[in-house]
LUMDREN-843306 format. One record per residue: residue number from 1; residue in one letter; x, y, z of N, C-alpha, C in turn. Coordinates in steps of 0.05 Angstrom, whole numbers. Layout:
LUMDREN-843306
   resi   resn     n.px     n.py     n.pz    ca.px    ca.py    ca.pz     c.px     c.py     c.pz
    NUM      a        X        Y        Z        X        Y        Z        X        Y        Z
...
END
This chain:
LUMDREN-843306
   resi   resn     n.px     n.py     n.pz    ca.px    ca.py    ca.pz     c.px     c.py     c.pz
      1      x      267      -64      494      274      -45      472      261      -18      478
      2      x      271        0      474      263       37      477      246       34      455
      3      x      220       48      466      198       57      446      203       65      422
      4      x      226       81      430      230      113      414      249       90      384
      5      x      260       74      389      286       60      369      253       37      359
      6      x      234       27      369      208       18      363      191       33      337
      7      x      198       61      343      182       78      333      196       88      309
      8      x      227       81      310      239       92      285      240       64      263
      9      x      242       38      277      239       13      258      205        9      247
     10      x      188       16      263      160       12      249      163       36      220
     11      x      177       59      237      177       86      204      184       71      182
     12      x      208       58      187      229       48      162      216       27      151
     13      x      203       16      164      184      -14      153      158        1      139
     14      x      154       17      152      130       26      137      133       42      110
     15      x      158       53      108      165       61       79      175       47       63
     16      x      189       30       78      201        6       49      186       -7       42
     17      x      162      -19       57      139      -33       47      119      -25       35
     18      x      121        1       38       83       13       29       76       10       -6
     19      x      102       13       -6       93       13      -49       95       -4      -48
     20      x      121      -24      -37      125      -59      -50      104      -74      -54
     21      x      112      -87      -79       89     -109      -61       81     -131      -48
     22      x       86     -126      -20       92     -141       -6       84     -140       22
     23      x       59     -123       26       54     -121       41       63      -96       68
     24      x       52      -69       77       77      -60       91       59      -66      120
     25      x       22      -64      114       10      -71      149       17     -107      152
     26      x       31     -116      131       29     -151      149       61     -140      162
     27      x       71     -130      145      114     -129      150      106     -115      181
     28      x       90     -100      189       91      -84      210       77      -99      229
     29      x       51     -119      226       47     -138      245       70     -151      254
     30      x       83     -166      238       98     -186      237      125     -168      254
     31      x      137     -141      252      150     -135      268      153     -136      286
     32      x      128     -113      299      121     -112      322      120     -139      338
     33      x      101     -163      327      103     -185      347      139     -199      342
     34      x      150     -198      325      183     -204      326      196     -186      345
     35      x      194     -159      346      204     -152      371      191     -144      400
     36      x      169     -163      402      155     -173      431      144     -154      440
     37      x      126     -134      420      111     -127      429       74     -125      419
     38      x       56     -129      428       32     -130      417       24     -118      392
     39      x       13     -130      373        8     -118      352      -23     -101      346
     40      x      -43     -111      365      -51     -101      367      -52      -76      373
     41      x      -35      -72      395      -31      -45      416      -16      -23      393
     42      x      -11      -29      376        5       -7      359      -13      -10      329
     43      x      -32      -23      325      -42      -18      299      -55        3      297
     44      x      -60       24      309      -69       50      311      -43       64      291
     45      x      -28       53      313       10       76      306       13       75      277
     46      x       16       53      266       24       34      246       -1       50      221
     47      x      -19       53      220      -45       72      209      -34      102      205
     48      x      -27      112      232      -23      139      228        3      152      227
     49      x       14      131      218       48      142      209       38      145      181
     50      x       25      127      168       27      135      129       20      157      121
     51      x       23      182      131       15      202      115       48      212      106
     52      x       62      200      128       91      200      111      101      191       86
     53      x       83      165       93       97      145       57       72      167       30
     54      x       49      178       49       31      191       25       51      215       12
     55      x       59      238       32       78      250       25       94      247        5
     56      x      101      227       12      136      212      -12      119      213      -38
     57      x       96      201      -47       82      204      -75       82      237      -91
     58      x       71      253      -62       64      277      -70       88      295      -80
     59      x      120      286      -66      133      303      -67      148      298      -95
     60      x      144      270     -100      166      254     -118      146      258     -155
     61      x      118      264     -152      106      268     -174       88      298     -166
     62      x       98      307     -162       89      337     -154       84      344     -184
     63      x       96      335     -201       92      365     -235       62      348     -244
     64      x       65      321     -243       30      298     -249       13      316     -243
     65      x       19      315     -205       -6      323     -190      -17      358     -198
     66      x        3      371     -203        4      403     -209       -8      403     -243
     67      x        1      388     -262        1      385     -287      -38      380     -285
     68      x      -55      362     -276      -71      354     -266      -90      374     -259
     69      x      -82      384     -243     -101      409     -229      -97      433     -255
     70      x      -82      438     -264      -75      456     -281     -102      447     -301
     71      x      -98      419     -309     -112      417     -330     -139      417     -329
     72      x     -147      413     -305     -167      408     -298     -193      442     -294
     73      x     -171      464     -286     -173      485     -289     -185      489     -319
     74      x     -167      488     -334     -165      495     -366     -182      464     -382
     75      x     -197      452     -371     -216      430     -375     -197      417     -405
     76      x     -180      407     -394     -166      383     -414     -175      360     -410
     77      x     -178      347     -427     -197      319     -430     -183      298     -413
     78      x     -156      305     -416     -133      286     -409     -131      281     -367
     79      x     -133      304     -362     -136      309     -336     -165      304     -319
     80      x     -181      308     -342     -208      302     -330     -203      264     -330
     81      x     -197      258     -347     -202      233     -350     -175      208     -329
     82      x     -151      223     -324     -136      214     -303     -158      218     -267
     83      x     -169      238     -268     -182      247     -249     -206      217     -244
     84      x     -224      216     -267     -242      201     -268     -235      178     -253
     85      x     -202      163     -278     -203      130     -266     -194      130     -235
     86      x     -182      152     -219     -170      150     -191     -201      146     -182
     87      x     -220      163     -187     -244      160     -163     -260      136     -165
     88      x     -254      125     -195     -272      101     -198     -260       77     -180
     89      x     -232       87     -190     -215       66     -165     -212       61     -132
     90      x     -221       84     -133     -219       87      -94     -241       86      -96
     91      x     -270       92     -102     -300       86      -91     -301       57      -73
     92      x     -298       31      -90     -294       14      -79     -280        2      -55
     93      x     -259       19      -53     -248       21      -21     -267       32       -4
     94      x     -285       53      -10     -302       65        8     -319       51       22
     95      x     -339       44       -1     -354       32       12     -353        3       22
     96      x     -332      -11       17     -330      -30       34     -317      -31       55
     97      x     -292      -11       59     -284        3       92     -305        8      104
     98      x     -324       27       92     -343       32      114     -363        8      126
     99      x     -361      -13       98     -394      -31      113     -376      -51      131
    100      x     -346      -65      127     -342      -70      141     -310      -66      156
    101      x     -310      -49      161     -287      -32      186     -285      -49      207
    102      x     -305      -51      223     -304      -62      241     -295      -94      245
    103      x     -307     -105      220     -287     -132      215     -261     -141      208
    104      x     -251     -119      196     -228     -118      182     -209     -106      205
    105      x     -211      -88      217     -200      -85      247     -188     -105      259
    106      x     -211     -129      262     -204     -151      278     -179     -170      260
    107      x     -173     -164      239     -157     -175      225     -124     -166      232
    108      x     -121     -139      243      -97     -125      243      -75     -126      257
    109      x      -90     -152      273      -65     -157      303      -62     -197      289
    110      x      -79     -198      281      -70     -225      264      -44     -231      258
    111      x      -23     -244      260       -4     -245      243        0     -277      225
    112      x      -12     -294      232      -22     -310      222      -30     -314      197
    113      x      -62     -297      203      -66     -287      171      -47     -277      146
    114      x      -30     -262      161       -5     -243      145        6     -260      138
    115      x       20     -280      148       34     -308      135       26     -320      118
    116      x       -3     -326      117       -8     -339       94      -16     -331       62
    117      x      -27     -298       82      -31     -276       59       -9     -271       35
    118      x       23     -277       52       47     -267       40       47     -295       21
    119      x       36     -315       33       55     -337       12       30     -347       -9
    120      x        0     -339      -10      -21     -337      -28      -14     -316      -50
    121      x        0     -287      -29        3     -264      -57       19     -275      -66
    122      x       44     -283      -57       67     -287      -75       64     -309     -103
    123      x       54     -328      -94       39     -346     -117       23     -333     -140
    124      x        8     -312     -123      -20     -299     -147        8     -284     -163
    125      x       28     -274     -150       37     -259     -175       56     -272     -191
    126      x       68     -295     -193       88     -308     -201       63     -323     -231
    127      x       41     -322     -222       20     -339     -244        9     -308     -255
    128      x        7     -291     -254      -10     -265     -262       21     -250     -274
    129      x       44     -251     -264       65     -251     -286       70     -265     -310
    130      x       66     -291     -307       65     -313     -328       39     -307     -348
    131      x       17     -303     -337        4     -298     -361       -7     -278     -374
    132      x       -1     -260     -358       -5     -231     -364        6     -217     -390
    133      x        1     -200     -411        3     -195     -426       -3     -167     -429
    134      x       14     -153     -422       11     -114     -417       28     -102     -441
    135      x       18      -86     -448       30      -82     -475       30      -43     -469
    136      x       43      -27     -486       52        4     -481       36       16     -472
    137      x       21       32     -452        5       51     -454        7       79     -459
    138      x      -12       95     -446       -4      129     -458       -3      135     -424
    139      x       -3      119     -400       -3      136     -368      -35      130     -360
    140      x      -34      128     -345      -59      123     -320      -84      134     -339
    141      x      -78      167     -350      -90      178     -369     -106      164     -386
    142      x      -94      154     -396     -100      127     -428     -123      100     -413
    143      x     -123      100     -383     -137       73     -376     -168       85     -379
    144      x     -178       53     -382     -207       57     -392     -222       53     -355
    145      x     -249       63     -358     -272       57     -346     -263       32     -334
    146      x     -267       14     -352     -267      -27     -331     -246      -31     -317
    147      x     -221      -14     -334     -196      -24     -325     -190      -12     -286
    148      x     -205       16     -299     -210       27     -261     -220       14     -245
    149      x     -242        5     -251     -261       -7     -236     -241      -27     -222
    150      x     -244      -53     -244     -217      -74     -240     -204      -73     -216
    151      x     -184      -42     -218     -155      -39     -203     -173      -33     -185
    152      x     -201      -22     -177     -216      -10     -153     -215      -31     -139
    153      x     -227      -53     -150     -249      -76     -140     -223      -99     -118
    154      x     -202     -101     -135     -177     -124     -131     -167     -103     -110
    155      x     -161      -76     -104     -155      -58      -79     -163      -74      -57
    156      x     -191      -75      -49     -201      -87      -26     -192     -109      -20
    157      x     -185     -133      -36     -169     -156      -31     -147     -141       -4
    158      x     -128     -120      -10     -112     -111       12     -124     -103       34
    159      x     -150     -101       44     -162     -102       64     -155     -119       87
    160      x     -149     -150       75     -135     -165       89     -111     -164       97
    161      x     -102     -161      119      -72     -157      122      -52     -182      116
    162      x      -29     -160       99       -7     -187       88      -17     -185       51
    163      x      -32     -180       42      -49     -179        7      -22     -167       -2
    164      x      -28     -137        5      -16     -123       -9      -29     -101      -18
    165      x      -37      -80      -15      -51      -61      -29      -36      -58      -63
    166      x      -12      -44      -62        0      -41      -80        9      -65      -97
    167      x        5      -87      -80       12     -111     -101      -17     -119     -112
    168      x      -41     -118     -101      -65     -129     -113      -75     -105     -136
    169      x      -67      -80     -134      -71      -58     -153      -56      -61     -181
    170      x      -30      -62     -178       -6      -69     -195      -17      -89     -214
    171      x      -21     -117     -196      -32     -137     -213      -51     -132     -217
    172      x      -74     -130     -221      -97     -123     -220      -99     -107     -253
    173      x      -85      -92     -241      -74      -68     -282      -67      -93     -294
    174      x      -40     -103     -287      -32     -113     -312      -43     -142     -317
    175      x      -59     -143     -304      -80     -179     -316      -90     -155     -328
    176      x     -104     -135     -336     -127     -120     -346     -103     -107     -377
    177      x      -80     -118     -376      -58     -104     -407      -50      -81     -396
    178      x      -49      -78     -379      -32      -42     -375       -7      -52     -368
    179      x       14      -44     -385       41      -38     -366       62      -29     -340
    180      x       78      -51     -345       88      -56     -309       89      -20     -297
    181      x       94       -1     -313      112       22     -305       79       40     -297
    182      x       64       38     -318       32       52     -311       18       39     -288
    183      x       19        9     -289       17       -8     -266       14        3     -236
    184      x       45        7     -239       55       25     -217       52       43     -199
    185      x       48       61     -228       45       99     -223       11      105     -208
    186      x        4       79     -233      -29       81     -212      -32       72     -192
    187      x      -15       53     -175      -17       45     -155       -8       66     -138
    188      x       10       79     -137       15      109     -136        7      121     -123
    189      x       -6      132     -148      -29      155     -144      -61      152     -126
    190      x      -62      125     -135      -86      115     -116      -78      113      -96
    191      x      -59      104      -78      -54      105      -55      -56      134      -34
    192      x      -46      158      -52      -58      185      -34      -84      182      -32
    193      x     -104      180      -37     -132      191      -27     -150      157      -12
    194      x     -127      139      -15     -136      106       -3     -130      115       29
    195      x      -98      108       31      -82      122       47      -92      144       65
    196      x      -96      156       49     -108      185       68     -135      175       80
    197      x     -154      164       70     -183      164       74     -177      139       98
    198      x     -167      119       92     -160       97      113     -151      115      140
    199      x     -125      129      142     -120      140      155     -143      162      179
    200      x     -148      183      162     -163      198      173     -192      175      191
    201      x     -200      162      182     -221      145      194     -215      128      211
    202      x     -193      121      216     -186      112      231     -168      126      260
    203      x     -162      153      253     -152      167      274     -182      178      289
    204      x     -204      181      265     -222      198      275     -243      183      296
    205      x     -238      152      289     -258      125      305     -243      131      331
    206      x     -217      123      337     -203      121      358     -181      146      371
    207      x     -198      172      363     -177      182      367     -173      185      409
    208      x     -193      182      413     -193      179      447     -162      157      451
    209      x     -158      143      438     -144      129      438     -103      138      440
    210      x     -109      173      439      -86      182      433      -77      204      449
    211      x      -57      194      456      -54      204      479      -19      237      483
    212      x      -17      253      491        5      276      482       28      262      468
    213      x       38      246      483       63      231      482       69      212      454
    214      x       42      199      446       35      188      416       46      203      391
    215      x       42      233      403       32      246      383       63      255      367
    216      x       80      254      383      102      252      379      125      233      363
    217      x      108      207      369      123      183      364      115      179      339
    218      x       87      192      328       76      188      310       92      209      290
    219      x       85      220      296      107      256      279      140      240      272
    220      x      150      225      290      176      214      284      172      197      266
    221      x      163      177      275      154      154      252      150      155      221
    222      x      122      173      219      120      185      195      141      203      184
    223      x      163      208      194      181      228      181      202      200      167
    224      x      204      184      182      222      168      178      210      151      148
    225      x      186      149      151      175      126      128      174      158      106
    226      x      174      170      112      171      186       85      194      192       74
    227      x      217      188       85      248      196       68      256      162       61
    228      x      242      143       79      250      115       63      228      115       37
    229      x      211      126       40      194      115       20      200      133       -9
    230      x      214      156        2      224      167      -33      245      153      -36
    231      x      266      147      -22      279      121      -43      277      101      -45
    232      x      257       88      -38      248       62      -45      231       64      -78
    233      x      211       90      -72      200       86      -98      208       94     -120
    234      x      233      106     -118      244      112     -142      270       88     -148
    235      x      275       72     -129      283       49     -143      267       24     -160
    236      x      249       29     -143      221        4     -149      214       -1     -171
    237      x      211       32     -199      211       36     -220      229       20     -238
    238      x      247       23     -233      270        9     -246      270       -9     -247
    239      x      267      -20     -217      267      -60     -213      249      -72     -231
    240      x      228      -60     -228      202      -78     -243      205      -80     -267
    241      x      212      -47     -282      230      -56     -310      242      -71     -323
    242      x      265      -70     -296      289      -99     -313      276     -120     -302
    243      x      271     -137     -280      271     -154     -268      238     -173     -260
    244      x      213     -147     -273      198     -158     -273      185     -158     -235
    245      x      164     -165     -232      152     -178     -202      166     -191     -182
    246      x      171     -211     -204      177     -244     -195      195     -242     -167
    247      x      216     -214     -165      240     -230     -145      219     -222     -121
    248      x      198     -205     -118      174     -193     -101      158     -220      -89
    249      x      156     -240     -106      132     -251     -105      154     -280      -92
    250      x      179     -286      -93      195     -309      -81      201     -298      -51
    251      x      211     -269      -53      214     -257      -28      185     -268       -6
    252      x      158     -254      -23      141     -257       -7      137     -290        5
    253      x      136     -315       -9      129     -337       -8      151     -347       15
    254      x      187     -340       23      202     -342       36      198     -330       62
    255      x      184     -302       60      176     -291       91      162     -310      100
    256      x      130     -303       85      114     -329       93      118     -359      117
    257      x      130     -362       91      146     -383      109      154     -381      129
    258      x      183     -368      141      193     -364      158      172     -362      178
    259      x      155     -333      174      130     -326      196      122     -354      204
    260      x      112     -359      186       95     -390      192      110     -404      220
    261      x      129     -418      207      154     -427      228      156     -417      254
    262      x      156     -386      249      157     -382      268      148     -370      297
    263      x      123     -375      282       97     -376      291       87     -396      308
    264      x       88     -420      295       86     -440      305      111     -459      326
    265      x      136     -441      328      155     -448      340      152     -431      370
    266      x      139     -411      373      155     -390      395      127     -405      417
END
């Protein structure tokens, strides 16, 4: 297979997956070794394409993020306090990327792990749908102190490849009563400065690792996951609406599988 048609299927995987939840670093392990090539050798690539899918947040809620700074200017309580629960929520990514990076690394060429990851999440959410009980909120705005923490703490669970970032966040809110749609938005929003921070640290450990020709494939890639990932997440809204998790969490338990299979078949 041409790198270059390699480099445009990791883009497209990496945007349809990044909000789902469903995993988009296991969907991208799991590619790469489906189309025969090392997963290892591209988990760098696979890292530094997301500033595309970050993009798609920024472009698609631009008046939030502008509304935000505005308010933040003119010290509105509302803005200070959306500001607050994002940092309470990403701290906990920090410091456990940093103490252990180096372990979690070793996780990224796994695909194994990813298989089982997909058919553990898919379970956690089919039971955390069932008994969950999220009722109206006022927006990310309206969440309390614990509930940040919470969505911070259950983040790192996606450390493991195959979790889910956006699916352990999502759930995470709504075991804590926040609604599927705020759920969401926070998962969102937390993902620019996760995203980004993951990113940048990881180009900046390995960037010896990158070479003229990368730099290109990478620029493609990321262009590609960022025009899949604005229409993915503006359908995503909707789905969860009518339809709830659930068809997310059968999907996930059916990959699983398959991987498994076929894992153990090749």
């Amino acid at each position: 297979m041409p790198i270059l048609l390699l480099v445009v299927i990791l883009g497209i995987v990496e945007g349809l997956t990044e909000y789902l939840p469903i995993s988009s670093t296991g969907h991208l392990i799991l590619a790469t070794e489906l189309l025969g090539f090392d997963a290892d050798s591209w988990a760098l690539f696979n890292v530094a394409i997301q500033p595309g899918a970050i993009l798609a947040i920024v472009v698609l809620y631009w008046r939030t993020f502008r509304d935000v700074l505005i308010g933040l200017w003119r010290r509105e309580p509302s803005a200070f306090v959306f500001t607050r629960n994002l940092i309470i929520a990403f701290v906990p990514a920090v410091v456990l990327g940093l103490a252990l990076g180096d372990q979690i690394e070793l996780l990224l060429g796994n695909a194994m792990v990813v298989a089982w990851a997909l058919i553990v999440g898919g379970v956690a959410i089919l039971i955390v749908e069932k008994i969950a009980r999220p009722v109206e909120g006022g927006g990310v705005a309206a969440l309390g102190v614990r509930q940040s923490l919470v969505v911070g703490l259950v983040q790192c669970l996606a450390m493991v490849p195959g979790v889910s970032r956006s699916g352990a966040t999502i759930l995470g809110a709504m075991a804590m009563g926040v609604d599927r749609k705020t759920a969401a938005e926070f998962s969102f929003f937390l993902a620019v400065p996760t995203l980004a921070g993951a990113t940048a640290l990881q180009l900046f450990k390995h960037h010896d690792q990158i070479v003229p020709g990368m730099i290109g494939h990478i620029l493609i890639g990321a262009a590609v996951s960022f025009v899949v990932a604005v229409v993915v997440v503006k359908a995503f809204i909707a789905v969860i609406q009518r339809f709830g998790f659930a068809p997310f969490a059968w999907y996930r338990i059916v990959a699983g599988i398959a991987a498994l299979l076929w894992l153990g078949a090749r």
